[in-house]
Structures are given as C-alpha cells and as structure tokens.
C-alpha positions as CSV (number, residue, x, y, z in Angstrom):
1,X,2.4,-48.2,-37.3
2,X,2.3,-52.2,-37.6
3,X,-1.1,-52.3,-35.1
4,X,-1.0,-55.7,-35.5
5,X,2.5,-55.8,-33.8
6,X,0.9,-53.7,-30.9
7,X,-2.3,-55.7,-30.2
8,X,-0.6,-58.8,-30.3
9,X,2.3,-58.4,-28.5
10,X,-0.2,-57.0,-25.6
11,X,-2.1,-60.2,-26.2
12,X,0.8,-62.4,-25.5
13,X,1.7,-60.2,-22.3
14,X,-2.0,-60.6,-20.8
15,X,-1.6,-64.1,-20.9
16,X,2.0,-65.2,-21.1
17,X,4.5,-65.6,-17.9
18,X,4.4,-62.2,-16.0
19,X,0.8,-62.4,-15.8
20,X,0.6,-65.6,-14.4
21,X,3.7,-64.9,-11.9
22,X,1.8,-61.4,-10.7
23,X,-1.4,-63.2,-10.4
24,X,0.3,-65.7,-8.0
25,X,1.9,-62.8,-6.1
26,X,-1.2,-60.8,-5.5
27,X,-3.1,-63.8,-4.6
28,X,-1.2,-64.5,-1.8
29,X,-1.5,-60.6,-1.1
30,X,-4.8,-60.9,-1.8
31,X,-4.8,-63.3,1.9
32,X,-3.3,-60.9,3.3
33,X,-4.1,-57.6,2.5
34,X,-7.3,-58.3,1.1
35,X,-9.2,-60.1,3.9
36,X,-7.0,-59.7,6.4
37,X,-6.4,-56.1,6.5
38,X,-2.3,-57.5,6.6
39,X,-0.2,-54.5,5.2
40,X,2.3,-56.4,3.8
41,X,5.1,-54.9,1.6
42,X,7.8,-57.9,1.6
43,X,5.9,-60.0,-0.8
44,X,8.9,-59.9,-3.0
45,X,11.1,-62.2,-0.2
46,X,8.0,-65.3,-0.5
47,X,8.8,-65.1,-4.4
48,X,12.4,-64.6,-3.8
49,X,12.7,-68.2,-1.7
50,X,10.5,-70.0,-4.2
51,X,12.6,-69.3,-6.8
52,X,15.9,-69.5,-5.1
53,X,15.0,-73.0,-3.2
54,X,14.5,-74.7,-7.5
55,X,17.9,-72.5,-8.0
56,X,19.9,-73.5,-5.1
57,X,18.8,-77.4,-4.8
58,X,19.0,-78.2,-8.9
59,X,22.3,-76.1,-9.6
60,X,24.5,-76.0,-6.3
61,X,23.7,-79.2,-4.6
62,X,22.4,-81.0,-8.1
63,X,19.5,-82.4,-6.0
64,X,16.3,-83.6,-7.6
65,X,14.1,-81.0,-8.9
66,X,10.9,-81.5,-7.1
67,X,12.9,-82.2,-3.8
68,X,13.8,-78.1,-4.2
69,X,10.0,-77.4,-5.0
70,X,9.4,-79.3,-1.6
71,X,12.3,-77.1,0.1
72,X,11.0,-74.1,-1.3
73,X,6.9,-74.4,0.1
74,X,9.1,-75.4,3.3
75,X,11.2,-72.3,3.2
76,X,8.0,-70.4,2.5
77,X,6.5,-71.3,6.2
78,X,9.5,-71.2,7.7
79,X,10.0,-67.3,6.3
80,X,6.4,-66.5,7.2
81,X,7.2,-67.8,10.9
82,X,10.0,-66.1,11.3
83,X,8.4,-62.6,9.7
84,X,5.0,-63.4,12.0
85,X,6.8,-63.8,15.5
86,X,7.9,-60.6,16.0
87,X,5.3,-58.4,13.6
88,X,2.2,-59.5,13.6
89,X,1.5,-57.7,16.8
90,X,2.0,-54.3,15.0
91,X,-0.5,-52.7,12.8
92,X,-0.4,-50.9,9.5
93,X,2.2,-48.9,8.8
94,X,4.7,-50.2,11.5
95,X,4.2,-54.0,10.0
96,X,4.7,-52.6,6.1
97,X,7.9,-51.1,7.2
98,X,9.1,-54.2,8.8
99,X,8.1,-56.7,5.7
100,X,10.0,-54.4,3.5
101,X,13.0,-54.7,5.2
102,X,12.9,-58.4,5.7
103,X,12.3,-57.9,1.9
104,X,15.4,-56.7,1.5
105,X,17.3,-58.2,4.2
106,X,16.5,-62.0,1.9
107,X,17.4,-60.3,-1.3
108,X,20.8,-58.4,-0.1
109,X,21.7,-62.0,1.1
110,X,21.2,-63.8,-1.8
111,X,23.4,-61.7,-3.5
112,X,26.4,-60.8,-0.8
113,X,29.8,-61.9,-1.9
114,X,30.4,-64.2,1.0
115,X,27.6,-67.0,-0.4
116,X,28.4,-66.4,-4.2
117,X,29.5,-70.3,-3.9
118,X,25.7,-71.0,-3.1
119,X,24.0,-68.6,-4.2
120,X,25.8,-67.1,-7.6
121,X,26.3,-63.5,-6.3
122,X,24.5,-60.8,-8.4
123,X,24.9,-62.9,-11.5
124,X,22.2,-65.5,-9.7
125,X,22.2,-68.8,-11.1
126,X,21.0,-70.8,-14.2
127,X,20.7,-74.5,-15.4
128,X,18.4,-75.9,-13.4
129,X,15.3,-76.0,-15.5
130,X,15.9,-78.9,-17.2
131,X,14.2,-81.7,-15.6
132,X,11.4,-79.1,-15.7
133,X,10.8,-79.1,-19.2
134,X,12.0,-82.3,-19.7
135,X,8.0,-83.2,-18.5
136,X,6.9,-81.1,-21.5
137,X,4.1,-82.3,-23.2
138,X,5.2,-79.6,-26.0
139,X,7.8,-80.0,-28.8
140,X,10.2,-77.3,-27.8
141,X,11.2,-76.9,-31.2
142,X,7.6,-75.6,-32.2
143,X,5.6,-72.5,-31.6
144,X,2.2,-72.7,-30.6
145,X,-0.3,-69.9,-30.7
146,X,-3.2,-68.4,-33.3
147,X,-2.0,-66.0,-35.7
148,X,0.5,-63.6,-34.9
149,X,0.2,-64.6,-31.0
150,X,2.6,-67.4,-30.3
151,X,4.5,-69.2,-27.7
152,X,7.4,-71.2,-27.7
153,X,7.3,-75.3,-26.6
154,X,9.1,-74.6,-23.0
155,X,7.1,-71.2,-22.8
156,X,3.6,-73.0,-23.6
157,X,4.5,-75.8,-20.9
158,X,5.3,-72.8,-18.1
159,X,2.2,-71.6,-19.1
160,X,0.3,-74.7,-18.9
161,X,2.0,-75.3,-15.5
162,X,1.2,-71.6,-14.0
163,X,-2.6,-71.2,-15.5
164,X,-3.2,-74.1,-13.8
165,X,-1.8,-73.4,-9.7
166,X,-3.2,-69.7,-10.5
167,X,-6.8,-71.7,-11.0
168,X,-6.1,-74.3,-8.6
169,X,-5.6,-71.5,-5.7
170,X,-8.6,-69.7,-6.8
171,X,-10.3,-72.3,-6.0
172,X,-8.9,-73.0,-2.7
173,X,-8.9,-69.5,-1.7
174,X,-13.2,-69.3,-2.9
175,X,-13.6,-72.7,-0.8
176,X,-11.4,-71.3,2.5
177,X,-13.2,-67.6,2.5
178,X,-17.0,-69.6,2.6
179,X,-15.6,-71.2,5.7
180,X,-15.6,-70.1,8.8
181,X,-12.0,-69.5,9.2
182,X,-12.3,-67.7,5.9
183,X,-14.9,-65.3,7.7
184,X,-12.9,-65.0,10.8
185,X,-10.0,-63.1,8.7
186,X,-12.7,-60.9,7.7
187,X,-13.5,-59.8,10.9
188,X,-10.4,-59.3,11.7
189,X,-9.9,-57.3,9.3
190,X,-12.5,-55.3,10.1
191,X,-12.0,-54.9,13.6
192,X,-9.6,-57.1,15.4
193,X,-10.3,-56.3,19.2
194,X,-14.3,-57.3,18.5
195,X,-13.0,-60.7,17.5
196,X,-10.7,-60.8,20.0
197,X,-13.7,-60.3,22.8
198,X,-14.9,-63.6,20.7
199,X,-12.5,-65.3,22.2
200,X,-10.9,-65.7,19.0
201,X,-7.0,-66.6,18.6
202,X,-6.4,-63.2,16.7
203,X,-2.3,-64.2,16.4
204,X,-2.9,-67.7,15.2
205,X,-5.1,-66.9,12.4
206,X,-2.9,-63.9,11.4
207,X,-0.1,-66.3,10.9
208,X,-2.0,-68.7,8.8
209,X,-3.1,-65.9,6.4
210,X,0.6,-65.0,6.6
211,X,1.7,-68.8,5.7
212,X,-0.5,-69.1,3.4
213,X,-0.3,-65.9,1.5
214,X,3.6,-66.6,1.5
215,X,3.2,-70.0,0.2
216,X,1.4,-68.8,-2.9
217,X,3.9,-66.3,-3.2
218,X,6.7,-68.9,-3.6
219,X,4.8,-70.7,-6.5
220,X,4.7,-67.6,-8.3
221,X,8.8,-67.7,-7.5
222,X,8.9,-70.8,-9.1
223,X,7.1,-70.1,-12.2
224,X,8.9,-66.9,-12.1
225,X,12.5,-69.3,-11.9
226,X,11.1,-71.6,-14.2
227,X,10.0,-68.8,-17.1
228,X,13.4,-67.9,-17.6
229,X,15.5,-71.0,-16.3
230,X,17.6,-68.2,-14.3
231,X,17.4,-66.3,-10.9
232,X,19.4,-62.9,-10.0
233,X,18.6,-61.3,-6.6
234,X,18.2,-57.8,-8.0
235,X,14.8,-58.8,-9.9
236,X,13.1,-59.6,-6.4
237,X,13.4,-55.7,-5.1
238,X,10.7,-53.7,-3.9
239,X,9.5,-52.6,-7.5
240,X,7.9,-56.4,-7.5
241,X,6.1,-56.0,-4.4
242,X,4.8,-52.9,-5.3
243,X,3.6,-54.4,-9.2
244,X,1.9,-57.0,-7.3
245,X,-0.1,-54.3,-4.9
246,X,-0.9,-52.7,-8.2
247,X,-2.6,-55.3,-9.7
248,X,-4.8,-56.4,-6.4
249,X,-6.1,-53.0,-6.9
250,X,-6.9,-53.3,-9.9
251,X,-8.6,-56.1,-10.2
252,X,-10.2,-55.1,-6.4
253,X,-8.9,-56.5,-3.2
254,X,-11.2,-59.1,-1.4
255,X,-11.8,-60.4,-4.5
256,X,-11.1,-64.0,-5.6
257,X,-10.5,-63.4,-9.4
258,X,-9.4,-59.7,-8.8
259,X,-5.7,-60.5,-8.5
260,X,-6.2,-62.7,-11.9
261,X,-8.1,-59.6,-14.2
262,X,-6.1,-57.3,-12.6
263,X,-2.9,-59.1,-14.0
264,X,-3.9,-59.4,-16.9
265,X,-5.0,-56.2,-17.7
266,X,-2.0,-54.4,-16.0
267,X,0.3,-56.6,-18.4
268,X,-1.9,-55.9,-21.5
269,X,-2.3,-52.0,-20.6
270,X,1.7,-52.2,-20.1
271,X,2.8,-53.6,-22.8
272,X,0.3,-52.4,-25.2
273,X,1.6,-48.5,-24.3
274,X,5.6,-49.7,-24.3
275,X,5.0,-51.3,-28.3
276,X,2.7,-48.5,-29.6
277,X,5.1,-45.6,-28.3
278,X,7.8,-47.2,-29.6
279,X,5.9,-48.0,-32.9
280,X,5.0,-44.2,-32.9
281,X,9.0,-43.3,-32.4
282,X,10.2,-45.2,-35.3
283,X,7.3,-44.3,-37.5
284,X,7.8,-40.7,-36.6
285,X,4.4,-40.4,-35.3
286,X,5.5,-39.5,-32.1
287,X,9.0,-36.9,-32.6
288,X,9.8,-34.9,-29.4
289,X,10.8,-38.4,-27.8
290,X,13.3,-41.1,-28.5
291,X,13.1,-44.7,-28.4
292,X,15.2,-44.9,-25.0
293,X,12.9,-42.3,-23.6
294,X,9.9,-45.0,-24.1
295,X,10.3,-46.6,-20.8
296,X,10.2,-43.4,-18.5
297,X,7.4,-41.9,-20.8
298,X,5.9,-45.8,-19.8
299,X,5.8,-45.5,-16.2
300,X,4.8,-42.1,-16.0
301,X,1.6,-43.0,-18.0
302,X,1.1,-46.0,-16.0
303,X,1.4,-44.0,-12.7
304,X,-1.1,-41.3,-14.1
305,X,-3.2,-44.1,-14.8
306,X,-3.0,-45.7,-11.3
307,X,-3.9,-42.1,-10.2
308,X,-6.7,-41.9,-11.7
309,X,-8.0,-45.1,-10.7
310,X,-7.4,-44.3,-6.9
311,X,-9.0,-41.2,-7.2
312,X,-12.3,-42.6,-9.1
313,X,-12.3,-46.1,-8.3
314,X,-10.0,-47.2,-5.1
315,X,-11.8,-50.6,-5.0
316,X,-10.6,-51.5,-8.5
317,X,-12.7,-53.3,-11.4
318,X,-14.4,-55.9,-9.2
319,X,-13.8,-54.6,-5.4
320,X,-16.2,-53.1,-2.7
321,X,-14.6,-49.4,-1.2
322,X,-15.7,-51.0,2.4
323,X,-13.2,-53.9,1.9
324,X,-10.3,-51.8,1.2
325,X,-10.5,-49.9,4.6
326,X,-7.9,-51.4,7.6
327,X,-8.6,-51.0,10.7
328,X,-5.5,-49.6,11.9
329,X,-6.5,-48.6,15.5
C-alpha cells in the first residue's frame, strides 16, 4: 500500500475546498443551532442561493461578478425572512421539518424544466468563474504545495479566498457572542419564556440568528460555486445539511472554532478511510470487497463512527453536554 498516497491525500482533504465550504455551513449552523437552540435542517437552501445568485447573474444575465455576490448575501436575508415568518414560532422538531422542506422546495426549483432557461435544469450551470480567478494572485499553470500535498493555481486562490471568510467569521461570531445580544441567544436557547418575561423581543433576535446563520451559509455557496466553476441542483440535497450537522458535532456546538476542527477532521477521517480501502483493494490486502464497494463500506464506517461519538462524547471534541440540550417545551 502507497501510505504516502493515503496520508497525503487526507492532508489535502483537511485543508482543501470541502473543508472550508463545511466549515462555512456549520458556522452558520453553529448560530443557530449552537446558541440558539434553532433546529435547523434546510441549511442546504442558504448554500444553494449563494451559489446559484454567482451562477445565475455571471452566466444567464452576464452581469458583473461581484454584483451576483451582492445578489446572493441579498437573497440570503430575503430566504431567511421568508423561512422566519411563518417558523420561528414552532419549536424543535416541527421547525426542522419545515426547514427541510423549504430545503427542498429551493432545490426542486432550481432544477424544474420550466426555468432551465435561467437556471440550467439538472445539468446546473458553468462559466462563470472567470472574473473570479482572473484576481488570482497564483499562476494557474503551477502547483503549489510541500511534497506530495499540492494545489493547483485556481485551487490555491479558492483556498486563499475561503480560509480567509472562514477566519473572518470566526472572529465576528467570538466578538457578537461576548456581547450582549450574543448572550441573549444563549438564553434563549436555554429557556425562551424566562427571556421572554425579560421583556426581551424573543422573535426578533430569532430572526437575526436566522439571517445571519443563512448569510454565512451562502458564502460557503459561493466558495462551494467557485471550487468547481459549476452548480447542479442535486448537490444541495439534504445529505449537505446533514454533513454540515455532523461536523458541528464534532468539533462541539457552541463552540467558535468547533465548526472549523470538526471540518477538518471529518474531511481528513473521510478521505483518509476512502484512499486506504481502496489502496487495500488493489493491493489485495483487503479481498472479500471490491473497489466499487469502497464507498458503502465508507459511510457505514463513518456512521459507526458518528455512533460512537454520540454515545461517548455528544458534545464533540471541544463542546460542553449542557450546550447541546434545546429547550423544546
């Protein structure tokens, strides 16, 4: 087995593009899940009209790039309106069933037949990444890395780009939760009616968790766009949402760098068991299975895994088991 080959390639996953676009995702569920006690399961539609606003503005309209990064935070509050109105009332298990259907309302109409024209039907879209990496400070031509781990120009420069807004809302998520609006959603999460009998506005600050939460979620729609320089509906399904829930737990909810460890190591763990298994196949290590058979044999061992950790550590790596409870009263 080439162990190098294994290691490395888990390397490049903990750090490369679908750690950075998870990280984004369960940040913003880390607003509202994670200090708000929001049960939100439609993260997947916040990513979906990120990536689709770039997609939409660049390819169908050819409109300037950043003018469909400005539509897409737009869309993003606009989305988080609409899904707040009429939900944020409910609790628990009644608002995760409705955020999953909105989920899948956004996604089944980015792909129906009747708005192919606009939104490229379940082939997506493409071609609209250009002026993007046209602001590369990286030769595209090159790869940059140490050793066998190694990036591509246009992959180094979505990595620059997405590092850099998962570190920047670190920060403004650390500076909001010292305030005092950051330990109102606390409370509330803890027990909504005491806050309530504060005389607190327990909708309104909902709404901004829900806003903001959403928002992040569309930059990690963006880098998820940009990564690729293509968007098809079908990628933005529930499976997403769920990933994203999977790494806030564990890196540990209610944490501000939980969502980004928690990334990482779900991508390293991932790929690290998908390259050795498949190593082991071909090297006849491993006989009883076949190379196709890797993926299922994948997930299983990464649903054992998340098992096991819910079973012996629910609050995740860096997470307290008191801030994981909602009140759901």
């Amino acid at each position: 087995m080439d162990w190098i080959l294994v290691i490395s390639r888990a390397v490049e996953a903990a750090i490369g593009t679908e750690a950075v676009i998870y990280a984004l995702a369960a940040i913003g569920l880390n607003v509202h899940f994670g200090y708000t006690g929001l049960l939100n399961f439609g993260q997947a539609a916040f990513l979906a009209v990120g990536a689709y606003s770039i997609a939409v503005t660049v390819s169908t309209f050819g409109l300037p790039f950043f003018l469909g990064v400005g539509i897409g935070l737009a869309l993003a509050v606009v989305l988080a309106l609409l899904l707040g109105i009429p939900t944020l009332r409910l609790r628990a298990d009644y608002l995760a069933i409705v955020t999953i259907a909105t989920a899948e309302i956004v996604r089944l109409v980015v792909r129906a037949v009747a708005l192919e024209e606009t939104f490229g039907g379940t082939d997506g879209l493409q071609g609209f990444a250009d002026s993007f990496y046209a602001l590369s400070v990286f030769d595209p031509n090159r790869q940059y890395g140490i050793g066998p781990i190694s990036f591509s120009g246009n992959i180094m420069w979505v990595l620059t780009v997405g590092w850099i807004l998962v570190a920047v809302c670190c920060l403004l998520l650390f500076m909001l939760m010292k305030s005092p609006w950051g330990r109102v959603l606390k409370a509330i999460r803890e027990d909504e009616d005491a806050v309530r009998s504060l005389g607190k506005n327990v909708f309104s600050y909902k709404m901004q968790s829900l806003v903001l939460g959403g928002v992040i979620g569309a930059l990690g729609g963006f880098i998820f766009a940009l990564s690729r320089a293509a968007v098809q509906p079908d990628v933005f399904s529930t499976e997403l949402t769920f990933y994203a829930y999977t790494v806030l737990i564990l890196g540990g909810a209610a944490r501000i760098f939980g969502p980004v460890v928690g990334s990482m190591i779900f991508w390293f763990l991932f790929i690290l068991t998908t390259t050795a298994l498949e190593e082991a196949v071909r090297h006849g290590v491993i006989t009883f299975i076949t190379v196709p058979q890797v993926g299922a044999i994948r997930y299983a061992l990464i649903g054992l895994g998340l098992i096991l950790l819910l079973i012996y550590r629910p609050q995740g790596i860096f997470g307290d088991k008191r801030e994981i409870a909602l009140d759901a009263r």
